[in-house]
C-alpha positions as CSV (number, residue, x, y, z in Angstrom):
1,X,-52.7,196.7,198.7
2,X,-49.6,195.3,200.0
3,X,-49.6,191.4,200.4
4,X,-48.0,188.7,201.3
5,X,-48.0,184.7,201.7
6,X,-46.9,183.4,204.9
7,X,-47.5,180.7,207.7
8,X,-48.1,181.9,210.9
9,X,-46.8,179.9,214.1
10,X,-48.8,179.4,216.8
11,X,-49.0,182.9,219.5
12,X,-47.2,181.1,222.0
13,X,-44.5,179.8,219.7
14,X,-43.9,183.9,218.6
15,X,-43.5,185.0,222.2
16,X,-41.2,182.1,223.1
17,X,-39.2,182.9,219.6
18,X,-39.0,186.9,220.7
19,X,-38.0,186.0,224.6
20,X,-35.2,183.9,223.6
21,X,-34.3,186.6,221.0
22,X,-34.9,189.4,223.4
23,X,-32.1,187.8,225.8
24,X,-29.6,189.2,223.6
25,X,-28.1,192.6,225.0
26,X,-29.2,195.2,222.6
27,X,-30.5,197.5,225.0
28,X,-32.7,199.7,222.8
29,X,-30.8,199.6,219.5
30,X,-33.5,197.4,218.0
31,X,-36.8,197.2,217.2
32,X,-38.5,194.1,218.2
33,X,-41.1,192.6,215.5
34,X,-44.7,192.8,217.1
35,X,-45.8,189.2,218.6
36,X,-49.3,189.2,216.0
37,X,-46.6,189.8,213.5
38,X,-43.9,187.3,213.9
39,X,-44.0,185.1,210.5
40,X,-42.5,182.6,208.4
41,X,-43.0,184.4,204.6
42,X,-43.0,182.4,201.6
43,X,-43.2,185.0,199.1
44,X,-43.5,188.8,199.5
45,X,-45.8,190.0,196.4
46,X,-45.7,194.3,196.7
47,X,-48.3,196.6,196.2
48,X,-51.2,194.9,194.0
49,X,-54.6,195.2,192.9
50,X,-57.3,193.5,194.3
51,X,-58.5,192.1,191.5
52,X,-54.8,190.5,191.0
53,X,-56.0,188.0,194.3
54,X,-58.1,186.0,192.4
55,X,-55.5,183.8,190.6
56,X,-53.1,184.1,193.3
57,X,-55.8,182.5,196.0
58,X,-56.7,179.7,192.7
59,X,-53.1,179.3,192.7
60,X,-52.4,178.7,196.7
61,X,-55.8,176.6,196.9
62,X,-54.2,173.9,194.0
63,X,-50.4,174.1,195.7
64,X,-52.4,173.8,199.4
65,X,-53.9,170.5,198.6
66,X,-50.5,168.9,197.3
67,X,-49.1,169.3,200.8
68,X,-49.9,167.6,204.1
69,X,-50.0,169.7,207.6
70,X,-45.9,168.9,208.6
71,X,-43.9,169.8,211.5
72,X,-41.9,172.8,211.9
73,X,-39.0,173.0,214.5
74,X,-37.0,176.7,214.7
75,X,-33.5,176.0,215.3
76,X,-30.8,179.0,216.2
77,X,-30.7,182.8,215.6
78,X,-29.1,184.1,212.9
79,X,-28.9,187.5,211.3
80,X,-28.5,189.5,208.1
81,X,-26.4,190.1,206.0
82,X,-24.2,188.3,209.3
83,X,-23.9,188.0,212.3
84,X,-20.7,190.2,212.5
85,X,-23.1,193.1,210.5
86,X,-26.3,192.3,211.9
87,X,-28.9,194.2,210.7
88,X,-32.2,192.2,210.3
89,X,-32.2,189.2,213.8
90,X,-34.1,186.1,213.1
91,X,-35.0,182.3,213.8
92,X,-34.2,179.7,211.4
93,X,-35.8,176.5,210.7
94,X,-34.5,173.1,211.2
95,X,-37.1,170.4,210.7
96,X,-39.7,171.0,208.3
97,X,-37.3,173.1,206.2
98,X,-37.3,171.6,203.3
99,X,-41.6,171.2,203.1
100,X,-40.8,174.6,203.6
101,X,-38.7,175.3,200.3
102,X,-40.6,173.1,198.6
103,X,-44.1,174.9,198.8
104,X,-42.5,178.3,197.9
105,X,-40.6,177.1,195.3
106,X,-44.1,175.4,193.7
107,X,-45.8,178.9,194.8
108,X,-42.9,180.3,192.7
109,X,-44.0,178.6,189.4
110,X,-47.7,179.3,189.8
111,X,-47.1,182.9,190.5
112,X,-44.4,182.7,187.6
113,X,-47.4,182.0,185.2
114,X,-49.5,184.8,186.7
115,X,-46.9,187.1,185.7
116,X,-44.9,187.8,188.8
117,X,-41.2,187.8,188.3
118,X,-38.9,184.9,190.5
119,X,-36.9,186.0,193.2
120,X,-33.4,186.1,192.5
121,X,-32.2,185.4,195.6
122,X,-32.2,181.8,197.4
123,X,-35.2,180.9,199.8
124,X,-34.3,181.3,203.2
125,X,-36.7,180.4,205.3
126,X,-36.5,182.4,208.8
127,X,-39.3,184.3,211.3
128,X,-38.0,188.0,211.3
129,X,-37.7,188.9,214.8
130,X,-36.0,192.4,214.8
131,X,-34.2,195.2,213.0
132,X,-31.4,196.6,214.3
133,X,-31.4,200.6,214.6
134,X,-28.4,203.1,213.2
135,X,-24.9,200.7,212.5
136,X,-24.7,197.3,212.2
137,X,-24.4,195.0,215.6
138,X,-21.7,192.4,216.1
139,X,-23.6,189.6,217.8
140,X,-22.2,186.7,219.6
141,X,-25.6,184.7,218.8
142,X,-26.2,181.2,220.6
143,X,-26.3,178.3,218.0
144,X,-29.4,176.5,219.6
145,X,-33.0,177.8,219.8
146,X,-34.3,174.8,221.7
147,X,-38.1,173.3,222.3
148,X,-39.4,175.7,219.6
149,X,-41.7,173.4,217.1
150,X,-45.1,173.7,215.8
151,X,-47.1,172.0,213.1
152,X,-47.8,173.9,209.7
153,X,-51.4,173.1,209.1
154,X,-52.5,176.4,206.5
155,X,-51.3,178.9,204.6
156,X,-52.3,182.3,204.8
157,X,-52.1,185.7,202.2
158,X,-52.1,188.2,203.7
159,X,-52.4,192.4,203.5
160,X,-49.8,194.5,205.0
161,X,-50.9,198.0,206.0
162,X,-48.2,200.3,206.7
163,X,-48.3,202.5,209.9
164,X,-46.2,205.1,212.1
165,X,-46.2,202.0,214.8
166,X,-45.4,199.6,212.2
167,X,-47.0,197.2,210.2
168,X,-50.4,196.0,210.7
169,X,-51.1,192.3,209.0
170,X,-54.4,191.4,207.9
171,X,-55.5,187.9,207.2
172,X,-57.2,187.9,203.7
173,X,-57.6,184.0,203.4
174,X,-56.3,181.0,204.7
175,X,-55.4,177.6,202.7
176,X,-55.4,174.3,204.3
177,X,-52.6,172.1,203.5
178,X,-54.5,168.3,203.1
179,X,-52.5,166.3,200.8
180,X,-55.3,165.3,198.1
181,X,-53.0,163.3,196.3
C-alpha cells in the first residue's frame, strides 16, 4: 500500500485555499487537487507492507505526545521548481511553520531507525493545490494568502490509492498531538 503522513486542514480551510488559488488564470491548463485531498504532508513513505505500519504508528503515537495542538496560518502561493517554471501551485505556511519542521524532522529520526532512508531534500512545508498540464507556466503569483489559519490538533497516516480520477486518500489512523511532557 501506498502511505503517507500528513495533517489535514479543516474542509473549509481547503476550499478557501483552492478558490484563492483557482483566481489565477490558467484556464484549463491545470489540474486542480481534489478538496478531500488538499494536505500538508510530513513525510511521503512509498509503497509498503502492512505489516511495516506497526512501528511507524508506535513511532507517530511517541512523537504525537511531545507536541501540543498549535496554530497554523497559510501565507502566499508559490510554485515549483518557481514561479517563472511553475509546474506543481501551492500554499505555504507562515505561522506554525516551524512546529511544522520540527515534527517531521523528529518523524525523520524515528523512521530513520525503522529503516527508511532521510530525504535529501529540505522540508518545505506547503498544501499542493495543483499541477500544471504540458509546459511550464510563468505565473505572476500574489504574495499574500490572507485569513487562511487553522489549528493542528492530529496527525494522520494515511493510504493513497491510485486511480484514472486521481488519488483517493484513506485515513488509516489518526495521532493526537497532547504535549505529555
Amino acid at each position: 500500500m501506498r502511505v503517507f503522513v500528513a495533517i489535514f486542514p479543516p474542509p473549509e480551510i481547503r476550499k478557501e485555499a483552492l478558490e484563492a488559488a483557482q483566481r489565477l488564470p490558467l484556464g484549463d491548463r491545470i489540474g486542480w487537487v481534489k478538496p478531500d485531498n488538499v494536505h500538508l504532508t510530513l513525510r511521503f513513505l512509498g509503497e509498503l507492507p502492512e505489516e511495516a505500519l506497526d512501528g511507524i504508528r508506535a513511532a507517530l503515537r511517541k512523537i504525537c505526545a511531545h507536541y501540543a495542538p498549535f496554530d497554523i496560518c497559510l501565507t502566499g502561493l508559490g510554485a515549483f521548481p518557481s514561479a517563472r517554471h511553475a509546474q506543481v501551485l501551492w500554499v505555504g505556511v507562515g505561522e506554525g511553520s516551524e512546529q511544522i519542521r520540527s515534527l517531521a524532522t523528529d518523524l525523520a529520526a524515528a523512521l530513520a531507525s525503522l529503516g527508511f532512508e532521510r530525504e535529501r531534500r529540505p522540508y518545505a512545508p506547503h498544501l499542493t493545490l495543483g499541477r500544471i498540464r504540458g509546459r511550464a507556466a510563468n505565473l505572476d503569483l500574489p504574495p499574500v494568502v490572507s485569513g487562511l489559519e487553522f489549528r493542528a490538533s492530529s496527525v494522520e497516516l494515511v493510504e493513497s490509492k491510485l486511480a484514472l480520477e486521481g488519488p483517493f486518500y484513506k485515513a488509516l489512523d489518526a495521532f493526537v498531538l497532547r504535549n505529555e511532557n
